[in-house]
Structures are given as C-alpha cells and as structure tokens.
C-alpha positions in Angstrom: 224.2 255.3 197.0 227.4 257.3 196.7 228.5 259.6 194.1 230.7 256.8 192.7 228.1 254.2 192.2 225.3 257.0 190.9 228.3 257.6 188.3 228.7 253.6 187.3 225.0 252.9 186.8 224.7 256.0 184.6 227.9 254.7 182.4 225.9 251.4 183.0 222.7 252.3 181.1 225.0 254.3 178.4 226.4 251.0 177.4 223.4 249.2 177.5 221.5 251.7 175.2 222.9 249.3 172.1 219.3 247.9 173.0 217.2 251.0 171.1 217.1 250.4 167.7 215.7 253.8 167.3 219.2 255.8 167.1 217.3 259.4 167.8 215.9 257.5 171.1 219.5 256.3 171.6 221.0 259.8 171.4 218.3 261.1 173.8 218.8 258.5 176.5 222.8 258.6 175.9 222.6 262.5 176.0 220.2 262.9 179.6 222.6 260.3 181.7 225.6 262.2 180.2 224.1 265.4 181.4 223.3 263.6 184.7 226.8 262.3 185.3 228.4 265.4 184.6 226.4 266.7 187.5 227.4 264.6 189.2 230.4 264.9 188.7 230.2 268.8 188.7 232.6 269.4 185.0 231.4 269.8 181.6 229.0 267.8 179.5 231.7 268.2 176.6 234.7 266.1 179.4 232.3 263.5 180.3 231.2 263.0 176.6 234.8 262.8 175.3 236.1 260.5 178.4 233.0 258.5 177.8 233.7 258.2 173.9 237.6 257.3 174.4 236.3 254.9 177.2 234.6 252.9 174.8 236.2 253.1 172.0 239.0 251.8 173.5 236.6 248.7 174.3 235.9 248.6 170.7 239.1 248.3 170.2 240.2 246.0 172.3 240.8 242.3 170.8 240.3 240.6 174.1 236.8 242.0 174.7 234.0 239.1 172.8 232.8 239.7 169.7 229.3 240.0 170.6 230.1 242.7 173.2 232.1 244.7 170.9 228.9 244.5 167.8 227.0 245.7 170.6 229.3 249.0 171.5 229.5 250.0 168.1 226.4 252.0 167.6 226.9 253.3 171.3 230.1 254.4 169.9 228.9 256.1 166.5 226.0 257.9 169.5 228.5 259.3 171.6 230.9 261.1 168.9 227.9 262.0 167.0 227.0 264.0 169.7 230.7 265.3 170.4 230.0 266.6 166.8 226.6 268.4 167.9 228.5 270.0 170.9 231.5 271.4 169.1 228.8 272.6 166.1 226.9 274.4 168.4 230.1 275.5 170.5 231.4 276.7 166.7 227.8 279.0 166.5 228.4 280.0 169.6 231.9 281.5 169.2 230.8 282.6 165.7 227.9 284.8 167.3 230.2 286.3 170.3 232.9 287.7 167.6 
C-alpha cells in the first residue's frame, strides 16, 4: 500500500470515529491515527491535527454535504480541536518551564 493510500485510510477511520459514543475512546482513537499519519507523513502531530480539523470543518460547513453526514462530523469535529487545545496547553507548559 503506498504512503498515499496508508494516509487516506487513517483520515478514513478519523471520520468514521463519529461511531464511539464514548468521546474519551473517540479522542484516543482520533489521537493514535493522527500520530500515525504524521509519521507518515514525517511533520508534526500539531500540522496534521490542524489540516485535519480545517479539513473537516470545512465539510461541516459545507451546505452541499447531507445532513446526516454533516450530524455525524460534528462530534469528530468538537475531538479534533479539543485536542488542538491539549497540544497548545501542553506546548504553553512547555514554553513556560524552558523560560
């Protein structure tokens, strides 16, 4: 499988994780194949968490995308910049701790 398709079945699943209820399971599952497709694509958790926020929020968005599609990326969503929130908290202690 090339590095492309590895990369579209990760963003696959992180759309599909509307499916857990449980939105600590959701954040853990959201958080290891965004960690896995930074890998793969060798930058920064933080990039691929914020192009994979904009990416669908701009679904969310969109008017043309069905209803029941658009319900369903919502708590994906609400995952995703939650944890854009944990990463610049802890990027916040960090700095704090280095001055």
């Amino acid at each position: 499988m090339t590095i492309e398709q590895q990369d579209y079945e990760h963003l696959s699943r992180i759309l599909d994780s509307y499916v857990l209820r449980n939105e600590e399971r959701r954040r853990r599952f959201v958080y290891s194949e965004l960690v896995q497709i930074a890998r793969l694509r060798n930058t920064s958790l933080d990039t691929v968490t914020r192009e994979t926020a904009n990416a669908v929020g701009e679904q969310t968005d969109n008017p043309d995308i069905k209803e029941f599609i658009r319900r369903r990326m919502i708590p994906v969503r609400k995952t995703l910049i939650g944890l854009l929130r944990e990463m610049a908290a802890a990027q916040g202690r960090t700095t704090e701790r280095a001055c």
